[in-house]
C-alpha positions as CSV (number, residue, x, y, z in Angstrom):
1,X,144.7,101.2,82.2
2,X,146.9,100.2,85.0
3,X,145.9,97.7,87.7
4,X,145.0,100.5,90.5
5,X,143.5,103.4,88.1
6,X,141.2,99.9,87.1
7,X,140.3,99.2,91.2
8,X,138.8,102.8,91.0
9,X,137.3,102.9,87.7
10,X,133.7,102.3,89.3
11,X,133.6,105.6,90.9
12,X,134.8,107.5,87.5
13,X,131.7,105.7,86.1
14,X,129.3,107.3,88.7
15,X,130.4,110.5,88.5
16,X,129.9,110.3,85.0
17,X,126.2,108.5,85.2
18,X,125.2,111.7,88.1
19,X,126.5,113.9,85.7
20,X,124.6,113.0,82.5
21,X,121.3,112.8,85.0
22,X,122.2,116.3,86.2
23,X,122.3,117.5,82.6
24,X,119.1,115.8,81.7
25,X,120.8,113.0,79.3
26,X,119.1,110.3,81.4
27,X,119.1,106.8,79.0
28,X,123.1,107.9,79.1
29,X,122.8,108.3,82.8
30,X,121.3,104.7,83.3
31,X,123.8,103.0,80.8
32,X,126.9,105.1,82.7
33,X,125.2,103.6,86.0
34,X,124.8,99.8,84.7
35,X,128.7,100.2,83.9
36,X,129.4,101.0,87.3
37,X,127.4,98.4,88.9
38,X,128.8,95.9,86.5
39,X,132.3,97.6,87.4
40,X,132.1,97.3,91.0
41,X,131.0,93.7,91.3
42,X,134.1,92.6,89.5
43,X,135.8,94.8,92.0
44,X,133.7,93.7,94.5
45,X,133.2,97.8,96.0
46,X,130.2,96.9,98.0
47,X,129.8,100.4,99.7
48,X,129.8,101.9,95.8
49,X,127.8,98.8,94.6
50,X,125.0,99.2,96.5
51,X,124.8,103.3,96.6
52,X,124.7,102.5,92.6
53,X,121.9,100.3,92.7
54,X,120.4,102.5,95.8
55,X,120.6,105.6,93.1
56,X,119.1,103.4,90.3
57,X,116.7,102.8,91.6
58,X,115.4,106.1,93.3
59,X,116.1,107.3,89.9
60,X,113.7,104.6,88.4
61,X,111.3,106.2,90.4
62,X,111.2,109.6,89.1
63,X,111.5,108.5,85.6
64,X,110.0,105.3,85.3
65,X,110.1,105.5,81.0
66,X,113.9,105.3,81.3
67,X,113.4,102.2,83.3
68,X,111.6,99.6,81.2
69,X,114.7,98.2,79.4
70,X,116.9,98.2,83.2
71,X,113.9,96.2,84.5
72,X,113.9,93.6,81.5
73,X,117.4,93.1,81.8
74,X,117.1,91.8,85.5
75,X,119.4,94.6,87.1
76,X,117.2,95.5,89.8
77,X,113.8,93.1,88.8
78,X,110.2,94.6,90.3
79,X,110.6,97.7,93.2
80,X,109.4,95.5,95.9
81,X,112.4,93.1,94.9
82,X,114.7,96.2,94.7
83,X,113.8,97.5,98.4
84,X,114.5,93.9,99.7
85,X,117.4,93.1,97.9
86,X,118.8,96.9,99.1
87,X,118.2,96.5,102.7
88,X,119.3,93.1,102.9
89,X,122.8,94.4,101.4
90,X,122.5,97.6,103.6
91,X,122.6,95.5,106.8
92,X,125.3,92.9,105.7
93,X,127.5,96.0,105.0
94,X,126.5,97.9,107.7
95,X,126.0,101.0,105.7
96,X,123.1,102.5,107.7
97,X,122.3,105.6,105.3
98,X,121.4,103.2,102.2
99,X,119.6,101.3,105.3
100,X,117.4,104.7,106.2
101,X,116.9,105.0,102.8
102,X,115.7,101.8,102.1
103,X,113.0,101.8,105.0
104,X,112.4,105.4,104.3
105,X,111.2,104.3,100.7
106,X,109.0,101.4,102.6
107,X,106.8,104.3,104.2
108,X,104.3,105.8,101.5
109,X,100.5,106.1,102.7
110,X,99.9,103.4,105.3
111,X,100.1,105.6,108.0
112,X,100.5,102.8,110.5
113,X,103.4,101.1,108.6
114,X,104.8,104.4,108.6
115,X,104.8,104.6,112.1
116,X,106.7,101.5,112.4
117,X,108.9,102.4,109.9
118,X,110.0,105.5,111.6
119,X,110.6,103.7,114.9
120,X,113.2,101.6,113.2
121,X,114.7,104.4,111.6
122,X,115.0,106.4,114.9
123,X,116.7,103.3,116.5
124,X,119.1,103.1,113.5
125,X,122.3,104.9,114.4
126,X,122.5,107.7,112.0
127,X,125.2,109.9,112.2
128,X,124.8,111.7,108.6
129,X,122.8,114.7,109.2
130,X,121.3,114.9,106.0
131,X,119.6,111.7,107.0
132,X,118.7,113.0,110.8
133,X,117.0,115.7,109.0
134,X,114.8,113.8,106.5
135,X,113.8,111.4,109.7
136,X,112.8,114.2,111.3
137,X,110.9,115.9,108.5
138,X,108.9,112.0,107.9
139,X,108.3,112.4,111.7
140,X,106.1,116.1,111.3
141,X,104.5,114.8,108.2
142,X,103.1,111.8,110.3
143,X,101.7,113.9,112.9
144,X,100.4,115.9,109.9
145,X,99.0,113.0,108.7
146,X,97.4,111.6,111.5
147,X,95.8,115.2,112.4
148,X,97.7,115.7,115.4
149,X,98.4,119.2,114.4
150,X,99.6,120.5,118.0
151,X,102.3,117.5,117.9
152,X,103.5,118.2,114.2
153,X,103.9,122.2,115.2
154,X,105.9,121.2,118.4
155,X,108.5,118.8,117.0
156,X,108.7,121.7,113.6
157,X,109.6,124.3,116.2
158,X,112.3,121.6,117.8
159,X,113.5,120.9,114.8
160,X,113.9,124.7,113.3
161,X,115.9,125.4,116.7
162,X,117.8,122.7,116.8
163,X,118.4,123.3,112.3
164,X,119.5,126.7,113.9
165,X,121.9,125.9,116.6
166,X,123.7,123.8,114.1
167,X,123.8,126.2,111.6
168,X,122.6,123.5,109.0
169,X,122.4,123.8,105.4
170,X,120.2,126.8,104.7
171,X,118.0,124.8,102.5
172,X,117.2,122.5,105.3
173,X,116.6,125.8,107.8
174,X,113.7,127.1,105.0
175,X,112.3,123.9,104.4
176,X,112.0,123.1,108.1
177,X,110.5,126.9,108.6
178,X,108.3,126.2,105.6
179,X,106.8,123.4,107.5
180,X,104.8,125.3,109.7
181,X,102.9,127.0,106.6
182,X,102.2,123.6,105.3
183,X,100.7,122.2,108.7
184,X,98.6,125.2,109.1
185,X,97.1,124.5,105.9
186,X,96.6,121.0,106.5
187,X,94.7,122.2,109.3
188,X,92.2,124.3,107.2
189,X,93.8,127.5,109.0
190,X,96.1,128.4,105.6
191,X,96.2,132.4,106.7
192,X,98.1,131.5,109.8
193,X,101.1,130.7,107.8
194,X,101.2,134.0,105.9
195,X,104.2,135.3,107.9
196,X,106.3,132.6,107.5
197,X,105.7,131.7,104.0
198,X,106.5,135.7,103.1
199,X,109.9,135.4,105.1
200,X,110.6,131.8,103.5
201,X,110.1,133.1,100.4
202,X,112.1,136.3,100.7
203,X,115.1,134.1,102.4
204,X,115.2,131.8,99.6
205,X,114.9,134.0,96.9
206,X,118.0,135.7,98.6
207,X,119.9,132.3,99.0
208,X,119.0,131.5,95.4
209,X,117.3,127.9,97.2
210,X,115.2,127.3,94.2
211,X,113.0,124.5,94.9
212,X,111.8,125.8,98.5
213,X,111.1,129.5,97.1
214,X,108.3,127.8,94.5
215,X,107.3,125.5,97.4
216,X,106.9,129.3,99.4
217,X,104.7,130.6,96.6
218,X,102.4,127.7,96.5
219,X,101.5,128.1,100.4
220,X,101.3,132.2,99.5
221,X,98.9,130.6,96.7
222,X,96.9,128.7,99.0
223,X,96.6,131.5,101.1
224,X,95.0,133.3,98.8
225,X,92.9,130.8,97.6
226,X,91.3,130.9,101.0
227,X,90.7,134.7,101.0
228,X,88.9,134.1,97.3
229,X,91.8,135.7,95.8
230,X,92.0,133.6,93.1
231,X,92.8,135.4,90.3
232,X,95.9,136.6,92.1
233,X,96.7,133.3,93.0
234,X,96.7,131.7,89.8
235,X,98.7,134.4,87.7
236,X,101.2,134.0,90.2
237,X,101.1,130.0,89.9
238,X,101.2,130.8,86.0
239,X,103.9,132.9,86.4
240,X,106.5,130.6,88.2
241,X,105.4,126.8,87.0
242,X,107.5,127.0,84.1
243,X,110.8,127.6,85.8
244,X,109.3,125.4,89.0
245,X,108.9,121.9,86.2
246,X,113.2,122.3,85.5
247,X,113.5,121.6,89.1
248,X,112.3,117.9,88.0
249,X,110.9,117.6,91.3
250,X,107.3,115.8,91.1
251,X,106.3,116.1,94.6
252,X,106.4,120.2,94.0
253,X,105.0,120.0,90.7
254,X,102.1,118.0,91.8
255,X,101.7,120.6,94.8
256,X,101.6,123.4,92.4
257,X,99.4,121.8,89.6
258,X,96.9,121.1,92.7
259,X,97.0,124.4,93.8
260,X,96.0,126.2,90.4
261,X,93.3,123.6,90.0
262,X,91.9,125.3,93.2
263,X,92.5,128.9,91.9
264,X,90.8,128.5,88.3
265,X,88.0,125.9,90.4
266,X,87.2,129.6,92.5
267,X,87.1,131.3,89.4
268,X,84.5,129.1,87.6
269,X,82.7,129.7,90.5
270,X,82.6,133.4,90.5
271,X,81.6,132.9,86.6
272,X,78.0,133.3,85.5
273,X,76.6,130.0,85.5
274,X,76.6,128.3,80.9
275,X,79.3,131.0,80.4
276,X,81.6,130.5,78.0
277,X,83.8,131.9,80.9
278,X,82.9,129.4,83.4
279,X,83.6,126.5,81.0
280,X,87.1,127.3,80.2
281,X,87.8,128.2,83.6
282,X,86.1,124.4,84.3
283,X,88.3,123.3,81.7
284,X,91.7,124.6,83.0
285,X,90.7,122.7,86.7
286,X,90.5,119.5,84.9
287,X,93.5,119.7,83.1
288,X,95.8,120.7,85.7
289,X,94.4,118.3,88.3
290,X,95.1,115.7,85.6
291,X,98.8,117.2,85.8
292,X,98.6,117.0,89.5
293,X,97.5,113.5,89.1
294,X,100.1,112.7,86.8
295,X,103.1,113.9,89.4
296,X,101.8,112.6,92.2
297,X,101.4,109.1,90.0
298,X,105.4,109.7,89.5
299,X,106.0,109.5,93.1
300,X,103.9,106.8,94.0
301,X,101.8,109.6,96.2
302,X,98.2,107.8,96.9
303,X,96.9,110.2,98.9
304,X,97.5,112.9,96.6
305,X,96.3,110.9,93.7
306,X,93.0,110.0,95.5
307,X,92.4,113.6,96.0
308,X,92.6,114.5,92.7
309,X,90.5,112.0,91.6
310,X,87.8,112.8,94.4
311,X,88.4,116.5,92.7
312,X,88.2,115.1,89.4
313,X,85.2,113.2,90.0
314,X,82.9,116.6,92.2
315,X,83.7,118.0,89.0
316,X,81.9,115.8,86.7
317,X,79.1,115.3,89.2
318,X,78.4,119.6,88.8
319,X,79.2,118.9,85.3
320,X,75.7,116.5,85.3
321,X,78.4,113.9,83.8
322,X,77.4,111.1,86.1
323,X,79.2,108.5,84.0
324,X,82.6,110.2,84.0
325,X,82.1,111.3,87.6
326,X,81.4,107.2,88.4
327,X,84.5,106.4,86.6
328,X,86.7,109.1,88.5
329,X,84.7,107.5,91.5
330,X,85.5,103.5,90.2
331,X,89.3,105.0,89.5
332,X,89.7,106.4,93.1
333,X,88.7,103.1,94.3
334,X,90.9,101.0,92.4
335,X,94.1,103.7,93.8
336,X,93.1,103.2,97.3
337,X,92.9,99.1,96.9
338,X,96.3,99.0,95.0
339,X,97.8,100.7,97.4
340,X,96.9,98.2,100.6
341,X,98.0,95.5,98.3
């Protein structure tokens, strides 16, 4: 290999480790990564160094099985030494995306550190609209999140106009229309969002957006969970979960998973009470909260694990299973504390 086809080798390597993830060959993936890290050190490629080790370890994330043997070989150590070790390299270099990335990772359920996260993320100076967009999408989920519904709803209409005058990506238009759906069913108003998550849907399904058109049928799902159309809901949710797991996306999978839980929860209840019916239908709630428990695990979502547990736990308490539903209750307890340490 001559001296200059060498200087590049590093970014032959990544193509090659985003390639094998892409094709699901994912301990090849990691080894193809380690390469490149390895590769541009000796180079001394800081920008690809650290978007290597910046990929690692978002990738360690979403599959955590594929990381044990990284870990124990000290590549990027625990995830709280990762995230420093990033954004102290992302500052050096200047590279302010891997810096928004890094802080953006910071921000899971402590709404207040959040808060303060996003401030210095807003006084970063972006100039990558991919990452303008994702600020702006952590900004509407705070407002969610903090119950300031009116807030989240004005900065999602600013941000679908603004998506629009652009002419952005048109996965980033539906997903910032799709927003609206999901703050009107944080709000316990679900039905207001019927409109938009029909056109969302319909749009995607056009574009051939893949991950936002399962995302659109959840919200249609919770929709008709609150008009007690649950049979609907869930042969629907049946239907599309299969093709909506190969998006390897756990934040939608845990969505969905949650929302057939409440579909086959609204059918046990409609069931005559010591049915065999009503058990099985009992039985299908637990088990796919416990996949929606699993997902949201996978991301590191506490709130979302919490809830299935508080789910989990009503369950055994109607159940007359008090000593499962106190250790659903003990479980939830243990989540919340973990996550404030």
């Amino acid at each position: 290999m001559q001296s200059r086809d060498r200087a590049l080798y590093q970014y032959a390597l990544l193509s090659l480790a985003i390639l094998q993830a892409d094709f699901g060959c994912f301990s090849e993936a990691v080894i193809a990564m380690q390469e490149t890290i390895a590769t541009a050190r000796e180079n001394h490629d800081m920008p690809c160094l650290n978007y290597s080790l910046s990929w690692l370890y978002h990738f360690g994330r979403a599959h955590q099985e594929e990381m044990t043997k990284t870990q124990e070989k000290g590549v990027l150590g625990s995830e709280k030494e990762a995230l420093a070790f990033l954004k102290a390299k992302a500052k050096e270099s200047d590279m302010w995306p891997l810096l928004s990335t890094t802080l953006l990772s910071e921000a899971r359920d402590e709404i207040d550190a959040g808060e303060n996260i996003l401030a210095q993320l807003q006084a970063t100076p972006v100039q990558i609209t991919g990452l303008q967009f994702n600020i702006s999408m952590v900004e509407v989920e705070l407002q969610t999140r903090r119950g300031n519904y009116s807030n989240a709803l004005v900065l999602q209409e600013q941000l679908v106009a603004k998506q629009n005058r652009q002419e952005a990506d048109i996965s980033q238009r539906l997903e910032a229309m799709l927003l609206k759906a999901r703050i009107f069913d944080r709000a316990g108003i679900p039905q207001k969002g019927f409109s938009v998550a029909i056109r969302v849907a319909s749009l995607a399904h056009k574009a051939r957006v893949v991950p936002v058109l399962w995302e659109a049928v959840g919200a249609l799902c919770r929709i008709l969970v609150s008009v007690k159309q649950f049979d609907a809901a869930v042969r629907l949710l049946e239907s599309v979960l299969p093709q909506a797991l190969e998006c390897d996306d756990g934040g939608l999978a845990a969505y969905l998973f949650s929302c057939l839980a409440d579909g086959h929860m609204g059918l046990a209840g409609q069931s005559k009470d010591g049915s065999l019916q009503r058990k099985e239908r009992l039985s299908r709630t637990l088990e796919s909260l416990d996949r929606a428990f699993t997902e949201y695990s996978r991301i590191e979502d506490t709130k979302g694990q919490c809830e299935m547990l508080a789910k989990k736990a009503t369950i055994m308490h109607l159940n007359g299973d008090p000593v499962l539903a106190n250790d659903c209750a003990a479980k939830y307890l243990d989540t919340r504390r973990a996550a404030k340490e």
